[in-house]
Every structure is written in structure tokens, then in C-alpha cells.
C-alpha positions, 0 to 999 in steps of 0.5 A: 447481524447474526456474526455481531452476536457471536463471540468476538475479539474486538482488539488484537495486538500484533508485535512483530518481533523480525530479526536479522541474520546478524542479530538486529531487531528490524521495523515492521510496518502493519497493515491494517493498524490498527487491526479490525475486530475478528468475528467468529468464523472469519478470517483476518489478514495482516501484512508486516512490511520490512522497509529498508533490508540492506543488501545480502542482510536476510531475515533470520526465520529460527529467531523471528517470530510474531505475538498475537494478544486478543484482547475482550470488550471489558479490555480483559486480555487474554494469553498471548500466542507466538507463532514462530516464523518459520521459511513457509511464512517467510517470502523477501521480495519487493515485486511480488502482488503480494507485497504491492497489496500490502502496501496499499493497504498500508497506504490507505491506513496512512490516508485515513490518518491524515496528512501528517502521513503524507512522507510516508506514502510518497516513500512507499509509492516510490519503494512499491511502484505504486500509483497513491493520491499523492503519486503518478508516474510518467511513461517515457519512450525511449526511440532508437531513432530520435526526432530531430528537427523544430519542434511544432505546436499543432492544434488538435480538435476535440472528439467531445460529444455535442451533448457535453457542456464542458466549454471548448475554448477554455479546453483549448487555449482561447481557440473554438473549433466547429462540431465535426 
């Protein structure tokens, strides 16, 4: 209660203005979008993602830079900051923590928005190799040596504890097996 008191800035407008090496302006997912309000001695985190670089295109980090403009409660705006993006903030990499949390965070926003969104997070799911709502993946064993032969269908009872209500013939195709 002590930090709603404070000074705070409830609206913060990032524009990400990302550029290539050869000029073009690139699109940048955020994350949150919209951003939280910011309260006096907080932090705030926000991730821009790049979907789609092509390859041996890089991020030109001399002409790309980021602008924050806080905006008051009256909708009072005050002067916006640009920060240059310089090689220390610049990190190109698709299998780093880093850019996995992103996006799920990305992903979350997309949920809270609806399911008009939902293309979105099966592309991010499959671009991030992350699990969403809407995902899974399937392991796959790969054997030096596979099996050959006919396939067989065996029934395998179930270790459910004698407590649980949940019906075994319904679990298992018609078929009840004794408690062991």
C-alpha cells in the first residue's frame, strides 16, 4: 500500500525502432503489452522479440535504438527517452533462457486476449520450442535396432490406489481388473 502512494507511472509507451544491417525497419513483439504501471523504486522488464530475421541479415545495434514515453495519471505526457541500442543490449539468439521466457510471457499476453490470438501462440510455441495451452510435443525414439515383428495389444493393470473413485472399467476399455 505504501508503493501506491508514491510517484508512479501508470502508462509507458515503448516504440522499438529495430533496424537491419541493410536499412529495413524490423517488427518487434512485446512483452508485456501493454506494460504495467511502474512504481517508485521498481523495476520493469520488458522483452522485444524479432520474429523472422533472415539469415546472415543482423541487427544494425548504431541505428536501432528504443523510445520510452511515461505518461501521468491526467494523461499528462512527459518527454520521451531513447535509448541507443548498443552491442551490450543486443543478444541474436533463439535457444537462450532468455528468449524462451520472453516468449512466454508473450504467449501469456496472447492467452489474456483471447482466441483470436491463438495462430499466434501455436507460431511462437513451435518458433520457441515451448509447451503453450494450445501445444505438446511428442518424444520420438530413434533405436539402432528396431522391432520387427507383430505388433501385440497387452493389458496393463493399473497401480491406482483402492481409495480412488475413478472407474477402472472406463479407464480400461470395458475391462476390470482385481485390486493387487
Amino acid at each position: 500500500l505504501a508503493l501506491a502512494m508514491k510517484p508512479s507511472l501508470p502508462k509507458m509507451k515503448i516504440t522499438w525502432n529495430i533496424f537491419t544491417t541493410d536499412g529495413r525497419k524490423l517488427e518487434v513483439k512485446q512483452a508485456p503489452s501493454p506494460t504495467p504501471p511502474i512504481f517508485h523504486k521498481t523495476r520493469m522488464l520488458v522483452f522485444g522479440l524479432v520474429e523472422d530475421l533472415p539469415q546472415g541479415i543482423d541487427i544494425d545495434p548504431d541505428r536501432s535504438s528504443i523510445q520510452l514515453a511515461p505518461s501521468l495519471f491526467n494523461d499528462q505526457s512527459l518527454p520521451p527517452t531513447t535509448i541507443p541500442l548498443g552491442q551490450a543490449h543486443l543478444r541474436q539468439t533463439d535457444d537462450s533462457a532468455l528468449t524462451k521466457l520472453a516468449t512466454k510471457r508473450l504467449v501469456s499476453d496472447y492467452d489474456a486476449k483471447g482466441p483470436q490470438f491463438n495462430d499466434a501462440v501455436i507460431r511462437l510455441s513451435l518458433s520457441q520450442r515451448i509447451v503453450t495451452p494450445l501445444t505438446s510435443f511428442v518424444a520420438v525414439e530413434k533405436r539402432r535396432d528396431p522391432v520387427t515383428g507383430t505388433m501385440l495389444s497387452v493389458m496393463v493393470p493399473s497401480a491406482l490406489p483402492q481409495s480412488s473413485s475413478a472407474p477402472q472399467a472406463a479407464a480400461f476399455g470395458g475391462q476390470n481388473f482385481p485390486p493387487q
